[in-house]
C-alpha positions as CSV (number, residue, x, y, z in Angstrom):
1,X,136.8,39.2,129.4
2,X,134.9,38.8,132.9
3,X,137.5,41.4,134.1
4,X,136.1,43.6,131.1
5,X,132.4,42.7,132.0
6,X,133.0,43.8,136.1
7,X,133.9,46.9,135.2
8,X,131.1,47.4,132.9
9,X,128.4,46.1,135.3
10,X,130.6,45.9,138.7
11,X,127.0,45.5,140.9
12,X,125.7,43.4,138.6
13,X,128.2,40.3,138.6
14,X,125.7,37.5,137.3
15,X,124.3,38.5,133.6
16,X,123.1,35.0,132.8
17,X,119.1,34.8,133.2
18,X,119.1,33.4,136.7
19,X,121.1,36.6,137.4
20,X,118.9,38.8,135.8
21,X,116.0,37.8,137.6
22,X,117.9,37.7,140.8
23,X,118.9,40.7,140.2
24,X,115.3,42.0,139.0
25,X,113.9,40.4,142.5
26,X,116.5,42.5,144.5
27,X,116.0,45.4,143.1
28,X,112.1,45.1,143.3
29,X,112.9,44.5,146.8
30,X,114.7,47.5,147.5
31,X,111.8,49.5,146.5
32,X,110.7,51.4,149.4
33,X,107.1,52.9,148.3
34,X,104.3,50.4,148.8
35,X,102.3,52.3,145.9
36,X,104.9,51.4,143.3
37,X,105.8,47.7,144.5
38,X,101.7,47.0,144.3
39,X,101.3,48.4,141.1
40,X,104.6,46.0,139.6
41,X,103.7,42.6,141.7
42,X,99.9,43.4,142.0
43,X,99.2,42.6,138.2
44,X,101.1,38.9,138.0
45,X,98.1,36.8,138.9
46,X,96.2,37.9,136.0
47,X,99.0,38.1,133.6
48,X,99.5,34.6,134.5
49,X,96.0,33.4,133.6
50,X,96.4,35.4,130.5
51,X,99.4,33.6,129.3
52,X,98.1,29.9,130.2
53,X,94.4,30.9,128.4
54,X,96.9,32.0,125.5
55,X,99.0,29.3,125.6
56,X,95.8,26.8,125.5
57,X,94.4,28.6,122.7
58,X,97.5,28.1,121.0
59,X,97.7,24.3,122.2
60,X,94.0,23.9,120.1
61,X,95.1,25.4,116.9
62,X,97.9,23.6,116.7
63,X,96.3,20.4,117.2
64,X,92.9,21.6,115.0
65,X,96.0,22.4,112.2
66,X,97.7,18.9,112.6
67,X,94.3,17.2,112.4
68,X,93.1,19.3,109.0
69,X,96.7,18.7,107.6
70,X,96.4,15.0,107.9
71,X,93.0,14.3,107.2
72,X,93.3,16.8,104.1
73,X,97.1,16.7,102.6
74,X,95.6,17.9,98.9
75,X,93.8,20.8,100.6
76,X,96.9,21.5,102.6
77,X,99.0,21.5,100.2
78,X,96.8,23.4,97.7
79,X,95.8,25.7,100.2
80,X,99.8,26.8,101.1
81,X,100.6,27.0,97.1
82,X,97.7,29.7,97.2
83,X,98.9,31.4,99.6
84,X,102.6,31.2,98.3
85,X,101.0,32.8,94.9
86,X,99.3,35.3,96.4
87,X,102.1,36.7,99.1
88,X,104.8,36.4,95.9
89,X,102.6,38.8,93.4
90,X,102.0,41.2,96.1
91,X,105.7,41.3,96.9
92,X,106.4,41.2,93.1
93,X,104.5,44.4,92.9
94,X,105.9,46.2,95.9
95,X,109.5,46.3,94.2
């Protein structure tokens, strides 16, 4: 199977994702124009401080849901039957 595998990808030996990004890294560092290696590592600051702003967001909802849920288990539960209603009719009158 890894014989099969080397001859599929013989200069890429390591397809796990430690490889991939090792072998991502390399070949963003055989890049020889300047313009083009900018343009790929110049934007990963900001993406970065996109993601963590996303992934608080994401942090507060969750913990604004688990707090409404428990306070409100009647509501909760009324509330997903609604919805459960309302997505099954529509679907009912797609088909």
């Amino acid at each position: 199977m890894i014989a099969a595998r080397n001859t599929v990808f013989p200069e890429k030996k390591d397809l796990h994702v430690g490889g991939l990004r090792a072998n991502a890294q390399a070949r963003l560092a055989t890049l020889t124009d300047p313009k083009v290696r900018g343009a790929i590592v110049g934007p990963r600051p900001l993406l970065q401080q996109v993601r963590d702003a996303v992934q608080i967001a994401a942090r507060e909802a969750v913990q604004n849901a688990n707090y409404a849920l428990r306070n409100n288990p009647w509501a909760a539960l009324g509330l997903g039957a609604a919805l459960g209603l309302t997505v099954g009719y529509l679907l009912s009158r797609r088909s």
